[in-house]
Gaussian input, Z-matrix of N, CA and C with variables (Angstrom, degrees):
# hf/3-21g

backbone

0 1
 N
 C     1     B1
 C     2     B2     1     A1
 N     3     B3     2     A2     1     D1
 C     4     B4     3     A3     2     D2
 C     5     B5     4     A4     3     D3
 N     6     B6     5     A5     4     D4
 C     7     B7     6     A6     5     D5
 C     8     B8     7     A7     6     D6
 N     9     B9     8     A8     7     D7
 C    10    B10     9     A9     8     D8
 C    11    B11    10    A10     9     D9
 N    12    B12    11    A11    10    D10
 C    13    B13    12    A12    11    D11
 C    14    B14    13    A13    12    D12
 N    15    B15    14    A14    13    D13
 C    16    B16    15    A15    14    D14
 C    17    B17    16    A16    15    D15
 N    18    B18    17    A17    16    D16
 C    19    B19    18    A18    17    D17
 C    20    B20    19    A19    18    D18
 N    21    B21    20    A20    19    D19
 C    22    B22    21    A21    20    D20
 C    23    B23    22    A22    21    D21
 N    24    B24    23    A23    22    D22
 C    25    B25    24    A24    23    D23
 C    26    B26    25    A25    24    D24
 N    27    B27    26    A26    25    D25
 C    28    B28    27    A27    26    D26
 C    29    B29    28    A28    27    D27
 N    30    B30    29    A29    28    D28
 C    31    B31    30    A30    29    D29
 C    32    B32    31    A31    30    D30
 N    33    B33    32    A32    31    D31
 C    34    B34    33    A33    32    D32
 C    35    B35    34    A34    33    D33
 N    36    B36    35    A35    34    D34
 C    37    B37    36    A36    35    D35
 C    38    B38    37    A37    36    D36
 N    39    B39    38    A38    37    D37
 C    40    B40    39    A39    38    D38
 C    41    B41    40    A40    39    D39
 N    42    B42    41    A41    40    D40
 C    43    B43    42    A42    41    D41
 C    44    B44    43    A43    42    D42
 N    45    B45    44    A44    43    D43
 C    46    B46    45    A45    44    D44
 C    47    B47    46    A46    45    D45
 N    48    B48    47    A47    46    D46
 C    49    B49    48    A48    47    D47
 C    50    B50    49    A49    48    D48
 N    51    B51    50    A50    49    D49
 C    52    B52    51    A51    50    D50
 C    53    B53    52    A52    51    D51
 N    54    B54    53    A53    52    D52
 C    55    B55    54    A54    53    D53
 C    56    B56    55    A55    54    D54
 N    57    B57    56    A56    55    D55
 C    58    B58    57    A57    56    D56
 C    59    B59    58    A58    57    D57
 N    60    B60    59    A59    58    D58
 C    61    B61    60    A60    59    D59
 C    62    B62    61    A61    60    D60
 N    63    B63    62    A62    61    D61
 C    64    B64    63    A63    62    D62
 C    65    B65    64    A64    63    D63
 N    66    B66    65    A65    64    D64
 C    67    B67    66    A66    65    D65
 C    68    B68    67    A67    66    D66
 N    69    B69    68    A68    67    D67
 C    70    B70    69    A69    68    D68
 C    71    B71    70    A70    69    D69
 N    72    B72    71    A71    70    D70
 C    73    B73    72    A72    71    D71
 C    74    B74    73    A73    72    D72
 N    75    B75    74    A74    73    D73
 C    76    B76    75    A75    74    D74
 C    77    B77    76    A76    75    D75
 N    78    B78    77    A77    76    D76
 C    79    B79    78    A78    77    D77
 C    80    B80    79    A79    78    D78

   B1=1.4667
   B2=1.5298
   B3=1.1716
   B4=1.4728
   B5=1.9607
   B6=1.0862
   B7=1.7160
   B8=1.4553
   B9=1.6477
   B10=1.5334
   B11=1.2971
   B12=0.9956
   B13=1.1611
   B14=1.6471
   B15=1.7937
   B16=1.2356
   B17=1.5002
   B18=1.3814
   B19=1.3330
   B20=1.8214
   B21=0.8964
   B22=1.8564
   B23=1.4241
   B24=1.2625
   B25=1.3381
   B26=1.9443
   B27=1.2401
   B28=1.1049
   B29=1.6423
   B30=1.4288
   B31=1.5293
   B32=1.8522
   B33=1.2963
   B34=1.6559
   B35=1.4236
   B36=1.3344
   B37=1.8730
   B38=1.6088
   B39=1.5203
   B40=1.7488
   B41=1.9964
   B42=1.3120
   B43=1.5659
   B44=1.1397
   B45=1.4099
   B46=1.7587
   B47=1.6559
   B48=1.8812
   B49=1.4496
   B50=1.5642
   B51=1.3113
   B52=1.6955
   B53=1.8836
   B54=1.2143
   B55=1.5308
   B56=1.3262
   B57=1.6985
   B58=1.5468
   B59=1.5520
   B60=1.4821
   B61=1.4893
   B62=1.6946
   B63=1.3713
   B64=1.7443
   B65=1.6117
   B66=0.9806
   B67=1.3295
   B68=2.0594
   B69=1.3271
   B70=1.4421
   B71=1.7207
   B72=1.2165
   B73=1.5917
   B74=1.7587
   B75=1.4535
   B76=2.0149
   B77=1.2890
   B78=1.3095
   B79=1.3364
   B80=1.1771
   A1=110.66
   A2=101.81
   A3=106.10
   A4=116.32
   A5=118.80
   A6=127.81
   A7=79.93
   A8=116.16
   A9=124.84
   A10=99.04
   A11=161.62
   A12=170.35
   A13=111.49
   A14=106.66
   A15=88.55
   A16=96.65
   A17=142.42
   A18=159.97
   A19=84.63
   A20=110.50
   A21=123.66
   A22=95.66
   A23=125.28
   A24=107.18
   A25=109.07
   A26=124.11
   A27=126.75
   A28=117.29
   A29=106.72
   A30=108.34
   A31=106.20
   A32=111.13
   A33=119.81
   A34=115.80
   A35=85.90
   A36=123.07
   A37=92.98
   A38=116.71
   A39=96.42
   A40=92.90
   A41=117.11
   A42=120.81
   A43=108.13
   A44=107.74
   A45=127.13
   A46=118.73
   A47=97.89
   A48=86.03
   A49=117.51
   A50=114.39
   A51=115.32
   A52=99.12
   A53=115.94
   A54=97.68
   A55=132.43
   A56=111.99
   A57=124.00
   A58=92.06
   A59=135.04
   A60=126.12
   A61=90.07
   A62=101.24
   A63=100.51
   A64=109.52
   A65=110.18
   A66=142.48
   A67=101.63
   A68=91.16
   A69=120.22
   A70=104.42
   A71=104.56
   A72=102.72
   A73=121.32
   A74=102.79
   A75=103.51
   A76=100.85
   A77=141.92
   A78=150.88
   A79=117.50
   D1=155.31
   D2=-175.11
   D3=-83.37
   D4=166.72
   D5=-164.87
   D6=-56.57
   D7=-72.15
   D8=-160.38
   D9=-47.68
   D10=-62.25
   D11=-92.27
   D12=-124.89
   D13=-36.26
   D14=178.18
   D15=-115.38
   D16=15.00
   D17=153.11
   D18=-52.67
   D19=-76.48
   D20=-164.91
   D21=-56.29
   D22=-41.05
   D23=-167.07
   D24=-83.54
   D25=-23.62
   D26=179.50
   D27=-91.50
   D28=-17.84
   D29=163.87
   D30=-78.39
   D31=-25.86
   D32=149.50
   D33=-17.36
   D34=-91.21
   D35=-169.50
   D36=-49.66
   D37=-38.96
   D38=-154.08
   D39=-87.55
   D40=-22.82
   D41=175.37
   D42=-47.19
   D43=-55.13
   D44=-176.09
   D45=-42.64
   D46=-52.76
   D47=177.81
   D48=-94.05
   D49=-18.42
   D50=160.51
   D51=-43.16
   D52=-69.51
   D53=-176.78
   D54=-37.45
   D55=-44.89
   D56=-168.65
   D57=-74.24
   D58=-36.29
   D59=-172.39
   D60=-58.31
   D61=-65.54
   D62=-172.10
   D63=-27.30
   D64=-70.95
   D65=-160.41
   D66=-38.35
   D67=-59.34
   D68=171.08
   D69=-49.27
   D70=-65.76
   D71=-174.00
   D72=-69.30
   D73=-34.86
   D74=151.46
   D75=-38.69
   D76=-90.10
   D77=176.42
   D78=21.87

């Protein structure tokens, strides 16, 4: 896979769990 490609995919992953913290603290 390409740099961009896994740059994008791990700025992914880190969005993902910033949301679920959010998500968690609405709660």
């Amino acid at each position: 896979p390409s740099q961009l490609a896994l740059d994008n995919y791990r700025a992914e992953e880190c969005w993902n769990e910033s949301e679920k913290l959010i998500n968690e603290k609405i709660k």
